[in-house]
N, C-alpha and C positions, 0 to 999 in steps of 0.2 A: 212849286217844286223846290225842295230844298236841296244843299248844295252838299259833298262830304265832311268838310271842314264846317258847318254847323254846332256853334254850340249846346243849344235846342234838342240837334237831334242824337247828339254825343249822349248826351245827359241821359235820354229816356234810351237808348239804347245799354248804355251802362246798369239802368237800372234792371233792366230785362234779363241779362246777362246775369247781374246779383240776383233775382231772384230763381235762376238756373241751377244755383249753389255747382259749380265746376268748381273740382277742386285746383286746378292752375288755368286760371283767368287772364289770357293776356290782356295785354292793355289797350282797350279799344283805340288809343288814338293812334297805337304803335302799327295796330292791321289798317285801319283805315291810310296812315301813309307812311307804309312800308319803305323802306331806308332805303334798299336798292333798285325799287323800284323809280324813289323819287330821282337816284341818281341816272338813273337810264334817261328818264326826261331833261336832265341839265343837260347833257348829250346831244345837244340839238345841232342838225347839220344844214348845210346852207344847202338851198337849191340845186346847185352846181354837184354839190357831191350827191347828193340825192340820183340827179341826172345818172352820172356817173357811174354808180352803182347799178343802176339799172341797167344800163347798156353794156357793161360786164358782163354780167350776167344772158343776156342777148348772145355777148358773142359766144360764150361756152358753151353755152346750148345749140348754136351753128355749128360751133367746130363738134360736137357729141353725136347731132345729126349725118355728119362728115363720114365723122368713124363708124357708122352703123351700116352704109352703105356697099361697106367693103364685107363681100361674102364669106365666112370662117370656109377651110378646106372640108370636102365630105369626102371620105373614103367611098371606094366601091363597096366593101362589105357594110360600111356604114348604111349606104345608100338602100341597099338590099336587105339590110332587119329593118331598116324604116318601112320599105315598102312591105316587106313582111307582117309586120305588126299592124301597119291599116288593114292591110287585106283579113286580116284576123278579126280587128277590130268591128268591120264590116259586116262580115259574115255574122258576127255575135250580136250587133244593134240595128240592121238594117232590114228593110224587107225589099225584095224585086229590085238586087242591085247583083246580079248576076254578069250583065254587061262590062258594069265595075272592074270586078272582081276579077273576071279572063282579063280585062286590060292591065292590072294589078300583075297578075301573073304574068303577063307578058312581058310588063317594062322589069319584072322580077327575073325574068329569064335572060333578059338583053342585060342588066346590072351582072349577074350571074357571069352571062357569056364574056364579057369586060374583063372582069375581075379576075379570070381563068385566063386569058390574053394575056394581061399585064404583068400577073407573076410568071406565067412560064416563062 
């Protein structure tokens, strides 16, 4: 197996390339070890920060978890086109869900009767 930095295989790839005729050729040894790339790799971090970083990352994703748990507010009329719109949805893709559907209605009439309450 040969290795990038091969002189060997630089060669017969250059030539492959010439005989490609591309009119802007870069230079193969420029792709093969790209400048910023190689600077990424001098960038090398000890153990500890390695650790580190990862367990950051741990915790933000706990506290993310945290935040997710907390329910957003639902209106009652919110409540009520939601159940609105299943019951809709139902009726259009479902078969022998009739059951459903009255219970749909139901808890639609109970949001309904809520909603009527709260404002008067």
């Amino acid at each position: 197996r040969k290795k990038v930095g091969d002189v060997e295989g630089i060669h017969k790839l250059k030539e492959v390339i010439s005989d490609l005729h591309y009119r802007n050729v870069m230079d193969v040894e420029q792709i093969l070890n790209y400048s910023s790339e190689n600077e990424s790799l001098m960038e090398s971090h000890t153990d500890e920060e390695i650790i580190q970083g990862v367990m950051d990352v741990t915790i933000d994703d706990e506290q993310d978890r945290d935040d997710s748990s907390v329910l957003p507010h639902v209106s009652p009329k919110e409540a009520f086109l939601a159940v609105d719109t299943l019951k809709n949805y139902l009726i259009q893709h479902e078969n022998n869900i009739l059951d459903l559907v009255y219970t749909l209605l139901k808890s639609s009439s109970s949001v309904r009767y809520k909603n009527l309450t709260i404002t008067v």
